[in-house]
Predicted model as a PDB file, atoms N, CA, C, CB and O in Angstrom, pLDDT in the B-factor column:
MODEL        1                                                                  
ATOM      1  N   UNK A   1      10.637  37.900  29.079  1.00 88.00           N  
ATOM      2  CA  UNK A   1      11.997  37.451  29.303  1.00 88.00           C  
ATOM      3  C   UNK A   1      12.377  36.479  28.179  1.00 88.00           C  
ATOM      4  CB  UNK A   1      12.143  36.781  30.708  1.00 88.00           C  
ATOM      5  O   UNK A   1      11.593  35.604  27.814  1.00 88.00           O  
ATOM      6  N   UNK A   2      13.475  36.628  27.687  1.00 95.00           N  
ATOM      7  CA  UNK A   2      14.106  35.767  26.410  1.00 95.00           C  
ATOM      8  C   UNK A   2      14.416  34.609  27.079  1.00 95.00           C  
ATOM      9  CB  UNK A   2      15.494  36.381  25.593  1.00 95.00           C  
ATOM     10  O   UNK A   2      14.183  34.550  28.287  1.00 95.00           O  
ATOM     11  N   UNK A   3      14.935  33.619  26.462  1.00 95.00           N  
ATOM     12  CA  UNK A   3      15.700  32.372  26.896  1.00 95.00           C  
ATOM     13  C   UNK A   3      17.029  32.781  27.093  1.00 95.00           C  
ATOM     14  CB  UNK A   3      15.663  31.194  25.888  1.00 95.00           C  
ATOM     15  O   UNK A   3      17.744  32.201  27.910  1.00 95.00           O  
ATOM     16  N   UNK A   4      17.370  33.597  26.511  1.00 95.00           N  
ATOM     17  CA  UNK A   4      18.847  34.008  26.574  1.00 95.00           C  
ATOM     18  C   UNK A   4      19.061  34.968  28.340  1.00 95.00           C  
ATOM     19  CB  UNK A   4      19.184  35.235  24.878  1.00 95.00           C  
ATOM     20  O   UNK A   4      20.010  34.831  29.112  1.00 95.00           O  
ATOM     21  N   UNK A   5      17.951  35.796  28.508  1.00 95.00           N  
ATOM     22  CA  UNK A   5      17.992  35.994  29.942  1.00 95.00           C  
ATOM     23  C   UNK A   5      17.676  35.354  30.888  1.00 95.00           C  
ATOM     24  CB  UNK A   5      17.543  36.740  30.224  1.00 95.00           C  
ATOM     25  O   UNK A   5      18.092  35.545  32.030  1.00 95.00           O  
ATOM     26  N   UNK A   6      16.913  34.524  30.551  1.00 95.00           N  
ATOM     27  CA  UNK A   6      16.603  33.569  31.630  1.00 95.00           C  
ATOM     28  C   UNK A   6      17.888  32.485  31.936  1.00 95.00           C  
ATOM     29  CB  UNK A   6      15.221  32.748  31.164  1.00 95.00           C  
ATOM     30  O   UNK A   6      18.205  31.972  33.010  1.00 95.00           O  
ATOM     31  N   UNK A   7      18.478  32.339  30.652  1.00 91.00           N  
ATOM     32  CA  UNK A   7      19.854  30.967  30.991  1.00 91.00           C  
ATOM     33  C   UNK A   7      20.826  32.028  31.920  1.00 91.00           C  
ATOM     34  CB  UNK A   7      21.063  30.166  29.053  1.00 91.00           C  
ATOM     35  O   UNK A   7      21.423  31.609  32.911  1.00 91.00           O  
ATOM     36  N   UNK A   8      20.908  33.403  31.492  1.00 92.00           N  
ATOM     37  CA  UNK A   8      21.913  34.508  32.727  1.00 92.00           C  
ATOM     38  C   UNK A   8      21.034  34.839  33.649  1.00 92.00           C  
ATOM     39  CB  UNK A   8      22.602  36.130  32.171  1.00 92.00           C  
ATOM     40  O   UNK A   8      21.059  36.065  33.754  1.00 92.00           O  
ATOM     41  N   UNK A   9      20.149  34.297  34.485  1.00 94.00           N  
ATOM     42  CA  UNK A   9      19.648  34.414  35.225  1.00 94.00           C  
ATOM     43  C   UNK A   9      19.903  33.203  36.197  1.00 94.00           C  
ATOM     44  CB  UNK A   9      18.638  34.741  34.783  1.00 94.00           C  
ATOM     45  O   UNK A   9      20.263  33.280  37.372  1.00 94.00           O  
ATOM     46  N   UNK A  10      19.629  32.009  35.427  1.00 89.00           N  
ATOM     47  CA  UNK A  10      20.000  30.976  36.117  1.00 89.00           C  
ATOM     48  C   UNK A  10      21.496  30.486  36.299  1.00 89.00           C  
ATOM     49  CB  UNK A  10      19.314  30.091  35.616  1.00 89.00           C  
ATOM     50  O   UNK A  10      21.966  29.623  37.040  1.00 89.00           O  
ATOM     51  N   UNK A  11      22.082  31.323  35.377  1.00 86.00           N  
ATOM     52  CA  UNK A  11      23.898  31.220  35.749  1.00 86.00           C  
ATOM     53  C   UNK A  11      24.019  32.190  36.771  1.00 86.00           C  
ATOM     54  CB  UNK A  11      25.136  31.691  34.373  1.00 86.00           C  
ATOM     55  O   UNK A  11      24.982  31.884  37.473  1.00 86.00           O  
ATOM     56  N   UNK A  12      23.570  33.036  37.094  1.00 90.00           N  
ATOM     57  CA  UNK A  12      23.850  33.815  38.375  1.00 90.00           C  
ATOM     58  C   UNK A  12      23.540  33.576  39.446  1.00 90.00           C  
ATOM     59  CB  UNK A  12      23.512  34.793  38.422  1.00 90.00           C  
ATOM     60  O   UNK A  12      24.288  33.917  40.363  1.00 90.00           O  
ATOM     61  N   UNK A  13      22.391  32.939  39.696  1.00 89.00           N  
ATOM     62  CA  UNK A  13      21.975  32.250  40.755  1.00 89.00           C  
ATOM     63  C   UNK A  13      22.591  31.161  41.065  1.00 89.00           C  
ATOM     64  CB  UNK A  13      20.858  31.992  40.677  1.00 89.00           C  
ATOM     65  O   UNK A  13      22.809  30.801  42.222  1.00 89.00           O  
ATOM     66  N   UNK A  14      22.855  30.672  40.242  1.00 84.00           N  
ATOM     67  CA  UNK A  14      24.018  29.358  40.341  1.00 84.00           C  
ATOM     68  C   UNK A  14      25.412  29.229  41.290  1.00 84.00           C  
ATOM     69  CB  UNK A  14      24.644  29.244  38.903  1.00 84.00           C  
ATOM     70  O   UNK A  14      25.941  28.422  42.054  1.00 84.00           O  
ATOM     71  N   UNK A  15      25.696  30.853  40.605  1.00 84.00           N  
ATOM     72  CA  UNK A  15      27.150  31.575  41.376  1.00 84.00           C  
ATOM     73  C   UNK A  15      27.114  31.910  42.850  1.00 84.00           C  
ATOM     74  CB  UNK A  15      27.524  33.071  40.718  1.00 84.00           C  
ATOM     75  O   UNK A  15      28.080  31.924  43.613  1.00 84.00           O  
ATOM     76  N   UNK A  16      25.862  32.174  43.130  1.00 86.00           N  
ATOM     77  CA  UNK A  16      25.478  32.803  44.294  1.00 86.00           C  
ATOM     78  C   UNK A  16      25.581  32.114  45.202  1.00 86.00           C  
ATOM     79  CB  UNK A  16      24.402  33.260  44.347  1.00 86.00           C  
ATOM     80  O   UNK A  16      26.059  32.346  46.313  1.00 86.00           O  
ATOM     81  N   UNK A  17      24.880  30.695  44.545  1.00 80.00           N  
ATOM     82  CA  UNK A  17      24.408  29.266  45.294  1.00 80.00           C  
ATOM     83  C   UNK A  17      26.487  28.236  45.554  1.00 80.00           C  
ATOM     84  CB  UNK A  17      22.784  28.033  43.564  1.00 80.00           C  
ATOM     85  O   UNK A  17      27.051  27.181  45.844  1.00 80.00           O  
ATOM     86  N   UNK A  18      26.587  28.976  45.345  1.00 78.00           N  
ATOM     87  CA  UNK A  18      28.430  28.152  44.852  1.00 78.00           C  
ATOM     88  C   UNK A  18      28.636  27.237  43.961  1.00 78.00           C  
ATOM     89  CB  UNK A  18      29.201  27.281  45.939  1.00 78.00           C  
ATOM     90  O   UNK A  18      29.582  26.453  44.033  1.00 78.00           O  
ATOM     91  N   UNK A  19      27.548  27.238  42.784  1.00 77.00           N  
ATOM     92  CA  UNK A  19      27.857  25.978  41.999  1.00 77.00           C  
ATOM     93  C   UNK A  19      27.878  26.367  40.498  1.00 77.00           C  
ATOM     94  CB  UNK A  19      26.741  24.790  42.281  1.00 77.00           C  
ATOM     95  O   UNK A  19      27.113  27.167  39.959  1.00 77.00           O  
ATOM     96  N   UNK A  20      28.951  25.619  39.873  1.00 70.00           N  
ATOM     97  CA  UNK A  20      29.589  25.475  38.482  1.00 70.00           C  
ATOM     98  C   UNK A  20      29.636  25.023  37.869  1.00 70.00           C  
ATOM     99  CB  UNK A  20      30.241  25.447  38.187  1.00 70.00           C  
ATOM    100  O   UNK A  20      29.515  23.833  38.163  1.00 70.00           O  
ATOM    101  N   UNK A  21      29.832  25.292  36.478  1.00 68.00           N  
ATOM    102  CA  UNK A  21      29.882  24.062  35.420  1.00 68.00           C  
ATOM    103  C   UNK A  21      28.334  23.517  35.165  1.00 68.00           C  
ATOM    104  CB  UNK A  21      30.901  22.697  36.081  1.00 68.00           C  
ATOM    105  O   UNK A  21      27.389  24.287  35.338  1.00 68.00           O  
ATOM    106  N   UNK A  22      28.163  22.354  34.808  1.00 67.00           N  
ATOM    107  CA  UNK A  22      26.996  21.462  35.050  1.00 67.00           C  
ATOM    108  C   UNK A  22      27.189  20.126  35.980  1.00 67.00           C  
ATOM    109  CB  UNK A  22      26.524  21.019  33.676  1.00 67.00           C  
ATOM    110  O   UNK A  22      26.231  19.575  36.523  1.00 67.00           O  
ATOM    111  N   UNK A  23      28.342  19.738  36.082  1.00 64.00           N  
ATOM    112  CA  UNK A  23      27.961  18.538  37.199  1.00 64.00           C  
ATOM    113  C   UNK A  23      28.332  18.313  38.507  1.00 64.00           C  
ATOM    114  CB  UNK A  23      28.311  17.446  36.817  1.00 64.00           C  
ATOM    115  O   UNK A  23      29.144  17.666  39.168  1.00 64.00           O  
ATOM    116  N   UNK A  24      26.721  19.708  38.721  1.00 66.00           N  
ATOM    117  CA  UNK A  24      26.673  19.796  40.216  1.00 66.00           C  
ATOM    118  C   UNK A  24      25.154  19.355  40.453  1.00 66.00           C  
ATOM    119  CB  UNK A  24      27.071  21.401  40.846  1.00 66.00           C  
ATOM    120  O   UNK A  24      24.296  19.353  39.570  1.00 66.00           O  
ATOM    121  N   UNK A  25      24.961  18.985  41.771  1.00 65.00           N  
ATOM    122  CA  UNK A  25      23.776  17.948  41.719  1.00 65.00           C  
ATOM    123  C   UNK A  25      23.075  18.474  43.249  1.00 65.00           C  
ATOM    124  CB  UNK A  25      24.390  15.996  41.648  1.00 65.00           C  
ATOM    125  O   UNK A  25      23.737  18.306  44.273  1.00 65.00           O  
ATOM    126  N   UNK A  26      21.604  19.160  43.321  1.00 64.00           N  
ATOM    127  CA  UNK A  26      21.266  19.673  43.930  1.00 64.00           C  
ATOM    128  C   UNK A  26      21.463  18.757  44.820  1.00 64.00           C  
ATOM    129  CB  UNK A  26      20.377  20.214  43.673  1.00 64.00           C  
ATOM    130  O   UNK A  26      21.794  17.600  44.562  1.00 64.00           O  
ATOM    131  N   UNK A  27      21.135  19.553  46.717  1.00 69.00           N  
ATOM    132  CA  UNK A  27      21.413  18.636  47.487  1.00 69.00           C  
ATOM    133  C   UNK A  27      20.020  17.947  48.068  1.00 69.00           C  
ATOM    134  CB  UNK A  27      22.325  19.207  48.466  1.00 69.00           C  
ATOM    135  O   UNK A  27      19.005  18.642  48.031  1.00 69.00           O  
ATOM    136  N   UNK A  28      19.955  16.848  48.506  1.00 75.00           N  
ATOM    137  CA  UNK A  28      19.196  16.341  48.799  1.00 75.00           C  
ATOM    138  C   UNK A  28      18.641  15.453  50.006  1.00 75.00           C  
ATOM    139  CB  UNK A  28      19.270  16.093  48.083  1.00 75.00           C  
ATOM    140  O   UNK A  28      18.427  14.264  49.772  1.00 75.00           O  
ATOM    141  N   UNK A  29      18.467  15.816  50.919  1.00 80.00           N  
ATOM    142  CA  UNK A  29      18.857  15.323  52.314  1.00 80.00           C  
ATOM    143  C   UNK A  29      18.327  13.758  52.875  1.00 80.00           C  
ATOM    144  CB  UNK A  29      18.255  16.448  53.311  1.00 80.00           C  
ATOM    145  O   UNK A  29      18.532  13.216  53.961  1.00 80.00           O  
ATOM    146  N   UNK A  30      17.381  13.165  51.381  1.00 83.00           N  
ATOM    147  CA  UNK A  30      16.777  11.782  51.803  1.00 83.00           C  
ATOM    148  C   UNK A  30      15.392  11.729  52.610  1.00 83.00           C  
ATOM    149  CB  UNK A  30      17.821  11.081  52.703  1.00 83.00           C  
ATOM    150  O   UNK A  30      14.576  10.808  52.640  1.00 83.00           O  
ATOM    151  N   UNK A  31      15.361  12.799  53.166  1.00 87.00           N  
ATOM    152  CA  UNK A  31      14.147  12.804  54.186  1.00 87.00           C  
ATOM    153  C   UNK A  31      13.066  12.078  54.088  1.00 87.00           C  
ATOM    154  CB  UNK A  31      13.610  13.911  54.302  1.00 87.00           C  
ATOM    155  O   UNK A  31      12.652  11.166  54.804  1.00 87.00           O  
ATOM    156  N   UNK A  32      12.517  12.700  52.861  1.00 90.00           N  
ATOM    157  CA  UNK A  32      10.833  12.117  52.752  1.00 90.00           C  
ATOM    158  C   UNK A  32      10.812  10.915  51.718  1.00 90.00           C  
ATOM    159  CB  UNK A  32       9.613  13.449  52.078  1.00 90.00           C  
ATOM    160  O   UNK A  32       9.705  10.578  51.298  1.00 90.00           O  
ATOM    161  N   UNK A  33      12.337   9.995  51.110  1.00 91.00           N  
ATOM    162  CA  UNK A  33      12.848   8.762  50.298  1.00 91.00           C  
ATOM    163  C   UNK A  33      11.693   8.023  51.258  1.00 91.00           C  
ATOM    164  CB  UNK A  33      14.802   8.200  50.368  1.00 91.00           C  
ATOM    165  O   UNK A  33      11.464   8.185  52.456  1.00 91.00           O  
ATOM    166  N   UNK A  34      10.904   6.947  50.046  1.00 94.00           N  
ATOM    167  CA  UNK A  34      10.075   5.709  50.314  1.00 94.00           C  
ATOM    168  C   UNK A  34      11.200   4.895  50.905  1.00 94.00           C  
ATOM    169  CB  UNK A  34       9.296   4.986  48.941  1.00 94.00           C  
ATOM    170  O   UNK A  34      12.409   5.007  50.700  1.00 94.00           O  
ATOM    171  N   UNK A  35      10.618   4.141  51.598  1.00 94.00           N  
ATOM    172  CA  UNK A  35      11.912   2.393  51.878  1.00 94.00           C  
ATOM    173  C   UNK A  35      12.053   1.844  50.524  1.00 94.00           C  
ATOM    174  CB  UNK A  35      11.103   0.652  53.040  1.00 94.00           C  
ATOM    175  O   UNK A  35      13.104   1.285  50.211  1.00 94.00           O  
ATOM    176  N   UNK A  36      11.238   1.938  49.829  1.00 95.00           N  
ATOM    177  CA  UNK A  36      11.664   1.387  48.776  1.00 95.00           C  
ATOM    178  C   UNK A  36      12.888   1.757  47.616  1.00 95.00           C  
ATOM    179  CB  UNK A  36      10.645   1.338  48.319  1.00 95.00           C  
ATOM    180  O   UNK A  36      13.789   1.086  47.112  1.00 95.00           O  
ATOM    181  N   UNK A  37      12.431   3.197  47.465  1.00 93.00           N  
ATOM    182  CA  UNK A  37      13.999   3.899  47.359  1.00 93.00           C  
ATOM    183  C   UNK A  37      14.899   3.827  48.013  1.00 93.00           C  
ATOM    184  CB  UNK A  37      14.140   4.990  47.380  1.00 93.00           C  
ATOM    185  O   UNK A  37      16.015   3.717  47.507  1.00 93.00           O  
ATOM    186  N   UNK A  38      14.766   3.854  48.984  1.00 92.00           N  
ATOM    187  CA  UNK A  38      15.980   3.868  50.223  1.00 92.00           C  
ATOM    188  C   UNK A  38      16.766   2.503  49.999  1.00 92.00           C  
ATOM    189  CB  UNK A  38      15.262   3.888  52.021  1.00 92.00           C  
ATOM    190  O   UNK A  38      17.997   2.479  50.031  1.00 92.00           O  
ATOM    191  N   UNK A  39      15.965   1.321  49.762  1.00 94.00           N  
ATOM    192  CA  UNK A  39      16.691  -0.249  49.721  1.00 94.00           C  
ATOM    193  C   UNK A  39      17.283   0.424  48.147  1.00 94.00           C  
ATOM    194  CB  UNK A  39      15.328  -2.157  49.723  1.00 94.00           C  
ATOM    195  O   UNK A  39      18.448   0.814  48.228  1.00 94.00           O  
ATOM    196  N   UNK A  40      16.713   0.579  46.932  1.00 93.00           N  
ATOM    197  CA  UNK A  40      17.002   0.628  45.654  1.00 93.00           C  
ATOM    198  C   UNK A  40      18.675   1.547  45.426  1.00 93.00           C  
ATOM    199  CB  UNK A  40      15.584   1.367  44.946  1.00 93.00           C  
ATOM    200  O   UNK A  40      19.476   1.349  44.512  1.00 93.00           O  
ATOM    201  N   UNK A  41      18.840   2.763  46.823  1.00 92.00           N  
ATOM    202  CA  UNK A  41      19.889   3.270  46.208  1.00 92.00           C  
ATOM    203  C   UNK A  41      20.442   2.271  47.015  1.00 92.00           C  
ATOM    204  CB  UNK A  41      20.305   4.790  46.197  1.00 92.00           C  
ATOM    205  O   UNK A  41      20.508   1.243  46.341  1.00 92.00           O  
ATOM    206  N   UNK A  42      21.010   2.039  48.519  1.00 92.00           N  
ATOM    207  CA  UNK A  42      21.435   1.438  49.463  1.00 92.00           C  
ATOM    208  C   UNK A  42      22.264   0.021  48.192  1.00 92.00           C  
ATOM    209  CB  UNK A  42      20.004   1.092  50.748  1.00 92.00           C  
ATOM    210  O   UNK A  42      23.488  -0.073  48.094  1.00 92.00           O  
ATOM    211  N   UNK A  43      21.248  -0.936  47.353  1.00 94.00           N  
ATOM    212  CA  UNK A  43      21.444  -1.789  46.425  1.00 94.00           C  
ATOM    213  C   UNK A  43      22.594  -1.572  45.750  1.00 94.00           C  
ATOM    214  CB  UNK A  43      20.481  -1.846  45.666  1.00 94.00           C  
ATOM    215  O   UNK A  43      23.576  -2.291  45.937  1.00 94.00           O  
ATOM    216  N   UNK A  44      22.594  -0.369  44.732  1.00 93.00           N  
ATOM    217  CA  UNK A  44      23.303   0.088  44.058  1.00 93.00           C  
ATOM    218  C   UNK A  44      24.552   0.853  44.620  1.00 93.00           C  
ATOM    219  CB  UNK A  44      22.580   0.658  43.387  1.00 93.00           C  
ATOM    220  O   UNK A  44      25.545   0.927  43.896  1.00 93.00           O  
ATOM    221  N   UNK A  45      24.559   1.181  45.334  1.00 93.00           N  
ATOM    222  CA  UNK A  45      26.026   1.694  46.200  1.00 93.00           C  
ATOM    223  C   UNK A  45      26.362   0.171  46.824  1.00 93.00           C  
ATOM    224  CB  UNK A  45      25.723   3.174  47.757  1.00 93.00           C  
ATOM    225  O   UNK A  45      27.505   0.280  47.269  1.00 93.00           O  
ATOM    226  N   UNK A  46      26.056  -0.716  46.978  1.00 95.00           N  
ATOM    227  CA  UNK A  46      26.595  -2.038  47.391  1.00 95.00           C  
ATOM    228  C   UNK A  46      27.211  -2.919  46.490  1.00 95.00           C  
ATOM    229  CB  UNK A  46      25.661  -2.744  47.915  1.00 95.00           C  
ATOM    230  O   UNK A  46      28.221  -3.622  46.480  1.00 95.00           O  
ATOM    231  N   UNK A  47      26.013  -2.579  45.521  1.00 95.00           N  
ATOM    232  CA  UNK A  47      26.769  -3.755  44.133  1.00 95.00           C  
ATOM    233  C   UNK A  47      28.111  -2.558  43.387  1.00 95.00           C  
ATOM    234  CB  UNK A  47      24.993  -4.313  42.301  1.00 95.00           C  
ATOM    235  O   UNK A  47      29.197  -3.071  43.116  1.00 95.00           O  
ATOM    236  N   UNK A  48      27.970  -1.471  43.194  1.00 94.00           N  
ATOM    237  CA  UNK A  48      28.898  -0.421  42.735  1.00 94.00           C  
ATOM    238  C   UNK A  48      30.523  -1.334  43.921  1.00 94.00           C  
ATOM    239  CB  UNK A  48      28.066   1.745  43.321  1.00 94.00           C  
ATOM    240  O   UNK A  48      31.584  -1.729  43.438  1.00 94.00           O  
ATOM    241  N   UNK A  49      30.182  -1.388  45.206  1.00 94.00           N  
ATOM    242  CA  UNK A  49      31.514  -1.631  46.081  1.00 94.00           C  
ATOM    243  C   UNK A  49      31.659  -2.660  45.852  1.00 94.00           C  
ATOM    244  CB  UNK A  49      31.636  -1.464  47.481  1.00 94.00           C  
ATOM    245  O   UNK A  49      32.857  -2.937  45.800  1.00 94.00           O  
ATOM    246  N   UNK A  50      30.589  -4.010  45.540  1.00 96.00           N  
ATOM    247  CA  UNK A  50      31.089  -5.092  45.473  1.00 96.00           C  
ATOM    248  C   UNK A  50      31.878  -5.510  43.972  1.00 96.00           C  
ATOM    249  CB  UNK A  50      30.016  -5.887  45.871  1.00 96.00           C  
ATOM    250  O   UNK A  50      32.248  -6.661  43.743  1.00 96.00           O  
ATOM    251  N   UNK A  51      32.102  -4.106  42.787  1.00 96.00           N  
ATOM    252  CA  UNK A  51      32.771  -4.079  41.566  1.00 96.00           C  
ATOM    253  C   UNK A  51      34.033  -3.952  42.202  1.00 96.00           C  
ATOM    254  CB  UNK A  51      32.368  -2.987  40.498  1.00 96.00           C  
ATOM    255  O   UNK A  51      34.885  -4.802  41.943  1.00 96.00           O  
ATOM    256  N   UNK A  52      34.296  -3.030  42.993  1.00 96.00           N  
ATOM    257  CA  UNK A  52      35.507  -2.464  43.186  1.00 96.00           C  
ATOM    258  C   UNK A  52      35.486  -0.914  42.622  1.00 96.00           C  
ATOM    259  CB  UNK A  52      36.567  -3.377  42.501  1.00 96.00           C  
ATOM    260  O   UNK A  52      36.511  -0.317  42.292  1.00 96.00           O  
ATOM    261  N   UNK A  53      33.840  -0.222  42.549  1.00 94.00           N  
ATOM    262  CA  UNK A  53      33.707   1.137  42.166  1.00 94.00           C  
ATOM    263  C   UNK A  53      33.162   1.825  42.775  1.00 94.00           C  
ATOM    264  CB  UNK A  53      33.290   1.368  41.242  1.00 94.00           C  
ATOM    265  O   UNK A  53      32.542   1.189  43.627  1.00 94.00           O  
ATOM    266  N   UNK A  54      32.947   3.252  42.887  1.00 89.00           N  
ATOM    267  CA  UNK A  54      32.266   4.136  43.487  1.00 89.00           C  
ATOM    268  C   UNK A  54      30.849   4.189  42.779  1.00 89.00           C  
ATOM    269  CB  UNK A  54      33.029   5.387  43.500  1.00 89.00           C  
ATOM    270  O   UNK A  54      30.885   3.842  41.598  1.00 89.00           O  
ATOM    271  N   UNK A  55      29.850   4.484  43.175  1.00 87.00           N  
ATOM    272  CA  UNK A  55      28.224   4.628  42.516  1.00 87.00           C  
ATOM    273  C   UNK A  55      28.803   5.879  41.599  1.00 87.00           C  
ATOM    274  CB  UNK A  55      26.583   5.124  43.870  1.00 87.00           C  
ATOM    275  O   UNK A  55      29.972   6.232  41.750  1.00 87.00           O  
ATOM    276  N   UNK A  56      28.042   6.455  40.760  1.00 83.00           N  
ATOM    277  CA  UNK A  56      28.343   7.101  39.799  1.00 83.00           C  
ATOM    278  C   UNK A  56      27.761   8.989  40.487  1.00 83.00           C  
ATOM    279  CB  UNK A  56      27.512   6.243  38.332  1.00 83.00           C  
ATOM    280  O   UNK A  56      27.988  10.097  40.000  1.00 83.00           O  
ATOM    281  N   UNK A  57      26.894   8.540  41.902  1.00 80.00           N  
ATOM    282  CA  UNK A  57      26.143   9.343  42.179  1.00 80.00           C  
ATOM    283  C   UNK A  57      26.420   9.284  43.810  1.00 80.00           C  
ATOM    284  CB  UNK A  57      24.794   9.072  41.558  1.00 80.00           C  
ATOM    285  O   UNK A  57      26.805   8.222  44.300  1.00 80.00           O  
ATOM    286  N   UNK A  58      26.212  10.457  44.640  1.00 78.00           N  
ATOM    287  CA  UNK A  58      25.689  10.383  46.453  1.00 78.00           C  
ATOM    288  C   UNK A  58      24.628  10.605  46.603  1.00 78.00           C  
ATOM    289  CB  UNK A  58      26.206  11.296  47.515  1.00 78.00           C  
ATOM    290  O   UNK A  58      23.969  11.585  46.257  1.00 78.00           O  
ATOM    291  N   UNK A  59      24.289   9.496  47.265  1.00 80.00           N  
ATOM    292  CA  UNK A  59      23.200   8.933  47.358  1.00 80.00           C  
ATOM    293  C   UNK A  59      23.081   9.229  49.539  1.00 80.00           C  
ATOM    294  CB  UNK A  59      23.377   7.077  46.459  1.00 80.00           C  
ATOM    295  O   UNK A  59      23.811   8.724  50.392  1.00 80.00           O  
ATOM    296  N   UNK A  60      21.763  10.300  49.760  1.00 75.00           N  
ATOM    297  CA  UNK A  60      21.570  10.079  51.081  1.00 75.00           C  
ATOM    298  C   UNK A  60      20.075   8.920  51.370  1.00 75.00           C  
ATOM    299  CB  UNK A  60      21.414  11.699  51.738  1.00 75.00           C  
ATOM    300  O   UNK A  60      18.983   9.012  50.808  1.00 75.00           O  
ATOM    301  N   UNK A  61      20.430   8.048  52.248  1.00 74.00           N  
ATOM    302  CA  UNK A  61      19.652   7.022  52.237  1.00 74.00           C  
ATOM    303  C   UNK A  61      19.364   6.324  53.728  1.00 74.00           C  
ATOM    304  CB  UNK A  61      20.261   6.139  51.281  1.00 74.00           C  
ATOM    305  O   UNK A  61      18.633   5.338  53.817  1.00 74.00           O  
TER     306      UNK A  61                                                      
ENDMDL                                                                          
END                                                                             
């Protein structure tokens, strides 16, 4: 398999999956997140609101 079939391979699957472009961001349900991650995003989506901004990312936590 070339690189060139493999990148139309992974654009088709992509389509299938409903997602486009590049900034789409697999999903991720948090489940098996350490506490320690869990405080680290929780942090950063707090200080992001306490700017007056959205985190740059969704974050399940």
């Amino acid at each position: 398999m070339t690189l060139e079939q493999l990148s139309d391979s992974i654009d088709r699957k992509k389509a299938e999956l409903g997602y486009s472009g590049t900034d789409y961001v697999a999903r991720n349900s948090g489940k098996y997140r350490t506490q320690s991650k869990r405080d680290l995003l929780r942090n950063i989506a707090e200080a992001a609101a306490a700017r007056g901004e959205k985190p740059k990312f969704d974050a399940n936590y």
